[in-house]
DRENDO-1510 file (C-alpha; in Angstrom, 1 decimal, always signed):
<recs>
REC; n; res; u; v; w
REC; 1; UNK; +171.4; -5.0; +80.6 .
REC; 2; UNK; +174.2; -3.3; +82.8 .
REC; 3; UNK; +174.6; +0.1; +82.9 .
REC; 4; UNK; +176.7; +3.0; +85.1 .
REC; 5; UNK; +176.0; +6.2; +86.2 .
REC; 6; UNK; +174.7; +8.2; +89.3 .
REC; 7; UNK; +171.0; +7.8; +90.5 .
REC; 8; UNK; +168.6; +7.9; +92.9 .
REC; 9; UNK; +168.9; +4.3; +94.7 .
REC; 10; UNK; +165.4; +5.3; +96.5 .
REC; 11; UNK; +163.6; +5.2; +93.5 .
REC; 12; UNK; +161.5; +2.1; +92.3 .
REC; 13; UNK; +163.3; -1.3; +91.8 .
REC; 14; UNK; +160.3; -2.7; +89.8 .
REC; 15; UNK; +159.2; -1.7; +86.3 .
REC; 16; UNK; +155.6; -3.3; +84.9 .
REC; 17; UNK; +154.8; -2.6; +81.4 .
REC; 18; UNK; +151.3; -3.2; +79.7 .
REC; 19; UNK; +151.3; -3.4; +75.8 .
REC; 20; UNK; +147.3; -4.0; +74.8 .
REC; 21; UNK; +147.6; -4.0; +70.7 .
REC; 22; UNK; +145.3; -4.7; +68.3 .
REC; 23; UNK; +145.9; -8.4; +68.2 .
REC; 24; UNK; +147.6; -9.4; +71.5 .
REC; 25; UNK; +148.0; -8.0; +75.0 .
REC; 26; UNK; +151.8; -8.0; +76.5 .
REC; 27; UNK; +153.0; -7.8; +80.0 .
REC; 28; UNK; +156.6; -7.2; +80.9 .
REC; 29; UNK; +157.9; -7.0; +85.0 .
REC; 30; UNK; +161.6; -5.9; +84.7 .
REC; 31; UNK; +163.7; -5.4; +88.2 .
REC; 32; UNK; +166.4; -2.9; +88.4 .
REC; 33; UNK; +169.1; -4.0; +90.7 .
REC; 34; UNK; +171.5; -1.3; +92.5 .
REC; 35; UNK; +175.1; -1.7; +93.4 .
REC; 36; UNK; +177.3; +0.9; +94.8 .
REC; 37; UNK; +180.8; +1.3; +92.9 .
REC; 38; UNK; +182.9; +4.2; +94.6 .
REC; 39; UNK; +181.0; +7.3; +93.8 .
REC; 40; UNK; +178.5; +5.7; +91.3 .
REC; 41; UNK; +176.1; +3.1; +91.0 .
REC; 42; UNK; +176.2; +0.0; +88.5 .
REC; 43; UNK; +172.5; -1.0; +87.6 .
REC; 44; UNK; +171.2; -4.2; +86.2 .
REC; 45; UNK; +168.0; -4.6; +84.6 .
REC; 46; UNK; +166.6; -7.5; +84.6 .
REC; 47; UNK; +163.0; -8.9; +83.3 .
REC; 48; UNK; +160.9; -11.4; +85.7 .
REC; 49; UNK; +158.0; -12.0; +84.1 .
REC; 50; UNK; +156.8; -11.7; +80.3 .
REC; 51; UNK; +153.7; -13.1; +79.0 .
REC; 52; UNK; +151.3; -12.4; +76.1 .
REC; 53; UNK; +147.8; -13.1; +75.5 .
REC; 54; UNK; +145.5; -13.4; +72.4 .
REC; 55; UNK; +142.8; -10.9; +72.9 .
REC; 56; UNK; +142.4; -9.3; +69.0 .
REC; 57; UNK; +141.3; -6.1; +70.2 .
REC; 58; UNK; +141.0; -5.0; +66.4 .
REC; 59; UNK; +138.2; -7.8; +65.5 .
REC; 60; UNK; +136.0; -6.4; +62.9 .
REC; 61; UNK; +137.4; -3.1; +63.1 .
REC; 62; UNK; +138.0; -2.4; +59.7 .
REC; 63; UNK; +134.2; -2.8; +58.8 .
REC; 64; UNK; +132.8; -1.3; +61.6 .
REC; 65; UNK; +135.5; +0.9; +62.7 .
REC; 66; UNK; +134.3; +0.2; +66.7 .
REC; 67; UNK; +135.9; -2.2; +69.2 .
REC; 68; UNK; +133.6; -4.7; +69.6 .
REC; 69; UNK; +131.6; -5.6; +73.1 .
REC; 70; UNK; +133.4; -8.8; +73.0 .
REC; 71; UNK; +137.1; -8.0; +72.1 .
REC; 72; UNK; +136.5; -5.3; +74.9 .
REC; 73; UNK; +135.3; -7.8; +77.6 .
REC; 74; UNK; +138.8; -10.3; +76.4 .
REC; 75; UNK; +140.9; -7.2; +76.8 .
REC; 76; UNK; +139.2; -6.2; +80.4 .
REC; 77; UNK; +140.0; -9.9; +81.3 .
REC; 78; UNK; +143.4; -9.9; +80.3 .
REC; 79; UNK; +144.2; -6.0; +82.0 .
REC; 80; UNK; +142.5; -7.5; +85.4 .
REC; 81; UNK; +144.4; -10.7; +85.0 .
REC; 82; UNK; +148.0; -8.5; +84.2 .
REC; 83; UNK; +146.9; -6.2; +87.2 .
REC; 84; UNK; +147.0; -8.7; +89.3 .
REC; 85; UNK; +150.4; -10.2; +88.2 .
REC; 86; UNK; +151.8; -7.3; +89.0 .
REC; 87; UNK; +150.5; -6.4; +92.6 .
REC; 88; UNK; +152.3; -9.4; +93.6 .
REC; 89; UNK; +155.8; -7.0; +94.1 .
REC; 90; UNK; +156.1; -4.3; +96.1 .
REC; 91; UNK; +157.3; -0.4; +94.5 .
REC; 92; UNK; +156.4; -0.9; +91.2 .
REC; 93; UNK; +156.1; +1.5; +88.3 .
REC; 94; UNK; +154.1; +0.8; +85.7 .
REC; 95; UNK; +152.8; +2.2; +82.5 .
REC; 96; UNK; +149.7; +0.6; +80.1 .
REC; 97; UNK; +149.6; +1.8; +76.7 .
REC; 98; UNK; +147.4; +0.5; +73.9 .
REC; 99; UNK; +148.0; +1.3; +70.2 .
REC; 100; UNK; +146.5; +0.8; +66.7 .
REC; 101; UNK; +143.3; -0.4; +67.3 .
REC; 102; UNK; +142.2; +2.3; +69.9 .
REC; 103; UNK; +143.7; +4.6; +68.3 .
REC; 104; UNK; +141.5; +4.4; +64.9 .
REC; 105; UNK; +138.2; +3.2; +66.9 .
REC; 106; UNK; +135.2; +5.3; +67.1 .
REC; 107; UNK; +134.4; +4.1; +70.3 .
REC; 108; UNK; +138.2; +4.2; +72.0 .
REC; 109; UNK; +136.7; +6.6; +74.8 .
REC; 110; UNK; +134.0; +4.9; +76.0 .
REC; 111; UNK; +136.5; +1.7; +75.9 .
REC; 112; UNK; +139.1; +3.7; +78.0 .
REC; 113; UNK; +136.3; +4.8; +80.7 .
REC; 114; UNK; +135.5; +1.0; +81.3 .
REC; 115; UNK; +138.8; +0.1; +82.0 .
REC; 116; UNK; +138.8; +3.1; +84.5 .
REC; 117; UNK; +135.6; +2.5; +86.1 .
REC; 118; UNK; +135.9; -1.4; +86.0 .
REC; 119; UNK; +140.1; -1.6; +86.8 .
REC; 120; UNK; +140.8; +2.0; +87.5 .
REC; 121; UNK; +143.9; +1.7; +85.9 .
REC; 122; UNK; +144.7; +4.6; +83.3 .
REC; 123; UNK; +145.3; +3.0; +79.6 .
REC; 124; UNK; +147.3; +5.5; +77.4 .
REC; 125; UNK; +146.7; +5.8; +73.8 .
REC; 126; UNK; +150.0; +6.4; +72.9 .
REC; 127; UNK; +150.5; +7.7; +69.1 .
REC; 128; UNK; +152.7; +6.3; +65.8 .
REC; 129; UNK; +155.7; +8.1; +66.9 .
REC; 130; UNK; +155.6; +7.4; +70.6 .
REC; 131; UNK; +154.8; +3.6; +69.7 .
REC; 132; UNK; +158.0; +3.9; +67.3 .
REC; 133; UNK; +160.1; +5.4; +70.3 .
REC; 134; UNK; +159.2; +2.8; +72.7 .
REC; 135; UNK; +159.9; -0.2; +69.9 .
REC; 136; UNK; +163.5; +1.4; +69.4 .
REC; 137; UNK; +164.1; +1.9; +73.2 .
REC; 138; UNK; +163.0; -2.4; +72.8 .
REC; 139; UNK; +165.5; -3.3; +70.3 .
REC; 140; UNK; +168.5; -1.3; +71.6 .
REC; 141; UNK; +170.2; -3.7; +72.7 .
REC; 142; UNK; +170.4; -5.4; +69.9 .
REC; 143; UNK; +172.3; -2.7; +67.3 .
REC; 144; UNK; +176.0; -3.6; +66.7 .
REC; 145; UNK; +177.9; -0.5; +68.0 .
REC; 146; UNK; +179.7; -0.5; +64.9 .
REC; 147; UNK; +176.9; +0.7; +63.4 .
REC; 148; UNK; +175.4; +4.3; +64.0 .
REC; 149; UNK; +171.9; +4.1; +62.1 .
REC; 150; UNK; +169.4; +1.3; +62.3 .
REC; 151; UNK; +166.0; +0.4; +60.5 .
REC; 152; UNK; +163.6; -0.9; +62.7 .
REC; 153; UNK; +159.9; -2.6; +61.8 .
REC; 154; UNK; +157.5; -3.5; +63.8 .
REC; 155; UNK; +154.6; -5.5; +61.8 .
REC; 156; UNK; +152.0; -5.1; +64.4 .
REC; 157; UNK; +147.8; -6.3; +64.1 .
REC; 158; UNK; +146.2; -2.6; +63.0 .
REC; 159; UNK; +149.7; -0.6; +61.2 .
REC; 160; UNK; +153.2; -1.4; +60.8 .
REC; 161; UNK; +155.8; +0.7; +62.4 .
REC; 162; UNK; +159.2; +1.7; +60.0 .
REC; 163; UNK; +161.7; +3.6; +62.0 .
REC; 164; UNK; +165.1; +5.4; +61.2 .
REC; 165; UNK; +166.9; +5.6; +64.3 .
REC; 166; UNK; +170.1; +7.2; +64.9 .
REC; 167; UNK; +172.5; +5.4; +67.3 .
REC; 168; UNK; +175.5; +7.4; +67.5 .
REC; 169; UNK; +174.5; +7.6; +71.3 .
REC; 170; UNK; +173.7; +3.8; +71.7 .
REC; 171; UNK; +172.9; +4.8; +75.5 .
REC; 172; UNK; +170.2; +6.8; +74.4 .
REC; 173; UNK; +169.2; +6.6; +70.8 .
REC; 174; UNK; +166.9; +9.2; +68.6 .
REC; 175; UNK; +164.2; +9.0; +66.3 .
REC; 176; UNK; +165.3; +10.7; +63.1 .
REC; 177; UNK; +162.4; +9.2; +61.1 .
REC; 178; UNK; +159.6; +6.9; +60.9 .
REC; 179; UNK; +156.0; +6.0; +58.8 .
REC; 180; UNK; +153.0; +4.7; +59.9 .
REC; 181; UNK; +151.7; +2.3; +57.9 .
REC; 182; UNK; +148.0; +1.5; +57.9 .
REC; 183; UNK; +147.8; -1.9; +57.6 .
REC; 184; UNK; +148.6; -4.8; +60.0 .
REC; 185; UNK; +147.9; -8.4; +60.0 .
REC; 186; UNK; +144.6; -8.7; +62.2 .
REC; 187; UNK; +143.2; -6.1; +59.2 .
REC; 188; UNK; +144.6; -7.7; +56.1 .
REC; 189; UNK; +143.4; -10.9; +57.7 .
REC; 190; UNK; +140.0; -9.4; +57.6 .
REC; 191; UNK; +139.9; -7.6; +54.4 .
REC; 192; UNK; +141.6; -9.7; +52.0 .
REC; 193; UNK; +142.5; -13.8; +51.3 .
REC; 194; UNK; +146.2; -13.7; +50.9 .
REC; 195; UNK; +146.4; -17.3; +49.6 .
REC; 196; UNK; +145.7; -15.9; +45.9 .
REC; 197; UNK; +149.0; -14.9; +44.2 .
REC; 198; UNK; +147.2; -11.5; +43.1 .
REC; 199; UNK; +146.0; -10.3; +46.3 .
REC; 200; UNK; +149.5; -11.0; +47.9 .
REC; 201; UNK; +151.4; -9.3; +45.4 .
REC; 202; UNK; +148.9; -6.2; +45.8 .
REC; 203; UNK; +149.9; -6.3; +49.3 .
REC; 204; UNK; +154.0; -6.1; +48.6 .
REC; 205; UNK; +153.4; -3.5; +46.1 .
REC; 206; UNK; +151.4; -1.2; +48.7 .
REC; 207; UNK; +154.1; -1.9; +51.7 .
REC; 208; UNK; +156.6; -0.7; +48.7 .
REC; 209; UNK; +155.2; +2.5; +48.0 .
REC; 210; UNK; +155.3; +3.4; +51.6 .
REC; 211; UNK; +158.8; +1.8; +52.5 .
REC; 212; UNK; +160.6; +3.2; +48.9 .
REC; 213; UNK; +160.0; +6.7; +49.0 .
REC; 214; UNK; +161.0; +6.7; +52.9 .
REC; 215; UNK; +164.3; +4.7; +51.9 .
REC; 216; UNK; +164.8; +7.8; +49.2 .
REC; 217; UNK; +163.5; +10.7; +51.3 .
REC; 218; UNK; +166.0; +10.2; +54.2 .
REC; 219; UNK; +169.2; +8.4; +52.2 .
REC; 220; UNK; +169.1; +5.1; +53.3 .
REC; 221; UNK; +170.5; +3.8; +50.5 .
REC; 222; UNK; +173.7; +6.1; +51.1 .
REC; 223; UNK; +173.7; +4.6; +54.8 .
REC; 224; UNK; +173.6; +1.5; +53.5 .
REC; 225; UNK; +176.0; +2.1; +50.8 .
REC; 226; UNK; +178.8; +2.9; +53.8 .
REC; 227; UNK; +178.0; -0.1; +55.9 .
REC; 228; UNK; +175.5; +2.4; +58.8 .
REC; 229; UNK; +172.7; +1.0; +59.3 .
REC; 230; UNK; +171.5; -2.5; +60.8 .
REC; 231; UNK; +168.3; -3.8; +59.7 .
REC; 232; UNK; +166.0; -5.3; +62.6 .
REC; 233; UNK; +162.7; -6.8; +62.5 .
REC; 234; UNK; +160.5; -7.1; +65.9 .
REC; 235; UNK; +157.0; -9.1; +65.5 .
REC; 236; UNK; +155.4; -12.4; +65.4 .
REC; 237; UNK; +155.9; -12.5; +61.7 .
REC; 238; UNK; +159.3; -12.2; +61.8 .
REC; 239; UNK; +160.1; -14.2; +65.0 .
REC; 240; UNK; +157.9; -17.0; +63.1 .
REC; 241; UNK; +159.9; -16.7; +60.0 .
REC; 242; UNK; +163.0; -17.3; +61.8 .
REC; 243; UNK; +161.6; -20.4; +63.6 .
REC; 244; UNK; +160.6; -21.4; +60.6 .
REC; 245; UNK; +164.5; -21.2; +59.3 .
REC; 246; UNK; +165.9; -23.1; +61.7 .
REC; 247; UNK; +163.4; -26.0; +61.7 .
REC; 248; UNK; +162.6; -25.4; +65.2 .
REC; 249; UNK; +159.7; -28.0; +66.3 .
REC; 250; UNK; +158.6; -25.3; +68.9 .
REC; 251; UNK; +158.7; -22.0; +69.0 .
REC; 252; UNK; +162.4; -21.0; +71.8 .
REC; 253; UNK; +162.9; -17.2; +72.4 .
REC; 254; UNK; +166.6; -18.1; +73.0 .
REC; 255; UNK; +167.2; -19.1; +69.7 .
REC; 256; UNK; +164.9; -16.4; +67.7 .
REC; 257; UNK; +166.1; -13.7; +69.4 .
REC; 258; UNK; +169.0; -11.7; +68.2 .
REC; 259; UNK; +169.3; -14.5; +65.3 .
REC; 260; UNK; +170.3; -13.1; +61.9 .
REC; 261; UNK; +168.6; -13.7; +58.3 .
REC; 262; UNK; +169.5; -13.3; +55.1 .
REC; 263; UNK; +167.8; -12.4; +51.3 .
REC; 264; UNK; +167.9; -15.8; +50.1 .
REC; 265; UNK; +167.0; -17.9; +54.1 .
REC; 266; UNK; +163.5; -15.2; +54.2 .
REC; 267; UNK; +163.1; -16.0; +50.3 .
REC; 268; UNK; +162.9; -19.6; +50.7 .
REC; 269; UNK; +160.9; -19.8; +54.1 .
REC; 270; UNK; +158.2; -17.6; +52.3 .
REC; 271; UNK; +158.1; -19.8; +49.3 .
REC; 272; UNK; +158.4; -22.7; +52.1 .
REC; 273; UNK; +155.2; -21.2; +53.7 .
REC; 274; UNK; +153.2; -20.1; +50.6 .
REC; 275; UNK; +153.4; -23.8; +49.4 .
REC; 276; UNK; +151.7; -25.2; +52.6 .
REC; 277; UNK; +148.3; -26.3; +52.9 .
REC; 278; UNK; +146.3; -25.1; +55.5 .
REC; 279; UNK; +146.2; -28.3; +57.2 .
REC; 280; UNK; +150.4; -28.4; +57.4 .
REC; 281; UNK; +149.7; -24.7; +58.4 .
REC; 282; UNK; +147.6; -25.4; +61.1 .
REC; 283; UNK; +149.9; -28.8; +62.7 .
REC; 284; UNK; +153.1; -26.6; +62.5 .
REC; 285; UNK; +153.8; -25.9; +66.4 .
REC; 286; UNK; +155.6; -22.6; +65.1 .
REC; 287; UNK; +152.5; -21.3; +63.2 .
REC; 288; UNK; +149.0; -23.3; +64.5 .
REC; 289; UNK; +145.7; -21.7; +65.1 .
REC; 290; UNK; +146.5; -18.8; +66.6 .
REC; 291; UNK; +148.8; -17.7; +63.5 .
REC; 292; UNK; +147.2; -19.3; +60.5 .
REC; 293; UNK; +145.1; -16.8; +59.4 .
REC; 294; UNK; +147.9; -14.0; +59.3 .
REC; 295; UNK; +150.8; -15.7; +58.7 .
REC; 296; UNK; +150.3; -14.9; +54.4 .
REC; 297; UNK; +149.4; -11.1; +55.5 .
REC; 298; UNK; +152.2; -10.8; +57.7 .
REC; 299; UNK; +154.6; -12.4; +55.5 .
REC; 300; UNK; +153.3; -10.0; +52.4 .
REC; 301; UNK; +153.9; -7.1; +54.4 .
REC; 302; UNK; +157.3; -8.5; +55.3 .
REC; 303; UNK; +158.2; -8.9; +51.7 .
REC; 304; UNK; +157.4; -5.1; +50.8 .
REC; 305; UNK; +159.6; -4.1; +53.8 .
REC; 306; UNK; +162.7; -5.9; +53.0 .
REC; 307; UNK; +162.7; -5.7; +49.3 .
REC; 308; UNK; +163.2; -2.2; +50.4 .
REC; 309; UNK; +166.2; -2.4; +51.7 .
REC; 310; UNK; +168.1; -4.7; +49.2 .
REC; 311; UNK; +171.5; -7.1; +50.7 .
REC; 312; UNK; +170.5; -6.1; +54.4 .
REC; 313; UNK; +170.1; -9.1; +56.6 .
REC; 314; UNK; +167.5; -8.3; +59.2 .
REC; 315; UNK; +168.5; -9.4; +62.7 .
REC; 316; UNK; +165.0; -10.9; +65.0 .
REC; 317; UNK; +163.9; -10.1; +67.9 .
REC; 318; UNK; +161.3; -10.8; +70.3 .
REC; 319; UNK; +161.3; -7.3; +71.8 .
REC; 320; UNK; +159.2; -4.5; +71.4 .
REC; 321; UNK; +157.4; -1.8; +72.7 .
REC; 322; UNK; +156.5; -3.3; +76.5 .
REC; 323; UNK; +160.4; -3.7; +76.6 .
REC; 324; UNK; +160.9; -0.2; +75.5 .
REC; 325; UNK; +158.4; +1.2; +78.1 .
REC; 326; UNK; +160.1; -0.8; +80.6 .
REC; 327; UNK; +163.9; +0.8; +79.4 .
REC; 328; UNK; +162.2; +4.4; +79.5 .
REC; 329; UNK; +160.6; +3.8; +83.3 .
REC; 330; UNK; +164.1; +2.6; +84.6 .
REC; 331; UNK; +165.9; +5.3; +82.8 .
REC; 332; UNK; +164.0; +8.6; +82.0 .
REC; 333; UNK; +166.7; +11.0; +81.7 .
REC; 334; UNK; +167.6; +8.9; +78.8 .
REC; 335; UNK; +164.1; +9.0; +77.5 .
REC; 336; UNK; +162.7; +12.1; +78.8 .
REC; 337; UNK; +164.7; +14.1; +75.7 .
REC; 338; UNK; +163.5; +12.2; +73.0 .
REC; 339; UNK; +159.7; +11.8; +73.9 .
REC; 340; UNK; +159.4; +15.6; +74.4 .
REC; 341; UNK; +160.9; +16.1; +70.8 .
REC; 342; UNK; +158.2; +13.7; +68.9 .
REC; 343; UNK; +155.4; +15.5; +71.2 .
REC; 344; UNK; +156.5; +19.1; +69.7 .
</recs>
């Protein structure tokens, strides 16, 4: 990512983002590099490390509606552990935000002093609309510039993120719209067995009556009608789907990222998937242990999003919010406008 314009060269050259959801943790180190050209500077930004760990912050939350002692204690590990990945460069700025799951738990403050106490680092609950900024500050890059709109989703472990994004600026695009949706694959895991054709379908049919009236309420349909708007999917879902498509034998970000499909390529890996048996499930390298029991969920709610959206193919990516935070560190006057209009 190269961009030009005039800035402060003093200011940090390392960017650390901390992403704890309700099913993984993500960290992101990005370094901005400075070079003078005449009266300007040309930036690069450029990421160092990224890593993810399992720590299903949401366990249980949808029947007790606390974060449990031990999903706590696996996210304390994994901040500590991410703390100390990062204090390995010099001048960094770093941000760690946390999402669905602390967000609906009863116990969220008592959660965020332990972190304080213990790590004394400062974990920011950020809300649905900031979480939906910082996923379309992610996928940027990604949006054709012949387009000016994009739909972007985010299937995420507590709710599912649907944005409307305007991209006329493609330097510094604007949320015109998004929904919340209260359901994410760590809590349909736990709530309901998506193997049954019945319980599945429920599932579509609830994504639908969220995704349907948003499509009507802000003319998507007209959008898509003129050729505007790029579809764009950003999750494990998704990225796993794709995998999936291209009969990769293990899982390779270079090939899942920015790859493009259509109706008929998500129809047939679904129905590819649905007729598994656990077993297959559980030996595929793309899906395995740690994906078995939410692959069905997260494919359902997939399903209600793009049937949606009908003769859009979604493009993949492996970004998200952690990239987003990093994008808005590196470049706040680019960010600074749009997160003070979602906090009015």
């Amino acid at each position: 990512m190269t961009q030009s314009h005039n800035l402060d060269t003093t200011s940090n050259n390392y960017f650390a983002a901390i992403d704890l959801g309700s099913r993984n943790c993500r960290l992101l180190i990005s370094k901005r590099t400075i070079t003078s050209s005449g009266n300007s500077f040309k930036t690069s930004l450029d990421n160092i490390e990224a890593t993810s760990r399992f720590v299903c912050l949401g366990e249980h939350l949808t029947k007790t509606n606390k974060l449990s002692d031990a999903a706590m204690a696996r996210a304390l590990e994994t901040l500590e552990a991410f703390q100390k990945r990062i204090s390995h460069y010099d001048n960094v700025q770093m941000l760690a935000v946390t999402t669905a799951a602390t967000r609906m738990a009863k116990n969220s403050n008592f959660f965020l002093r332990q972190i304080k106490k213990k790590l004394n680092l400062e974990l920011k609950v950020i809300s649905g609309e900031e979480e939906a900024l910082y996923a379309t500050l992610g996928c940027a890059e990604l949006v054709n510039k012949k387009y000016n709109n994009a739909i972007i989703f985010d299937i995420g472990g507590g709710s599912t993120e649907v944005i409307l994004a305007d991209f006329t600026n493609h330097e510094a695009p604007r949320i015109t719209a998004s929904v919340s949706i209260p359901m994410g694959v760590v809590s349909l895991a736990e709530d309901q067995d998506h193997t049954t054709f019945k319980t599945y379908s429920k599932t579509v049919d609830d994504i639908l009556s969220y995704t349907r009236p948003f499509c009507e309420k802000h003319g998507i349909m007209d959008l898509i009608a003129q050729d505007q708007v790029q579809l764009i999917g950003t999750s494990g879902t998704i990225t796993t789907v794709s995998a999936l498509h291209q009969n990769l034998k293990f899982y390779d970000r270079n090939k899942v990222d920015g790859s493009i499909l259509n109706f008929a390529d998500i129809e047939s890996t679904i129905k590819h998937v649905q007729l598994m048996e656990q077993e297959e499930r559980l030996l595929h390298p793309c899906i395995g242990q740690s994906r078995d029991d939410l692959i069905l969920g997260g494919l359902a709610i997939f399903e209600g999003i793009y049937k949606a959206f009908p003769n859009l193919p979604v493009t993949v990516t492996d970004r998200g919010v952690r990239d987003g935070i990093v994008y808005a560190l590196a470049y706040p006057e680019r960010f600074e406008p749009q997160r003070h209009s979602i906090m009015l």
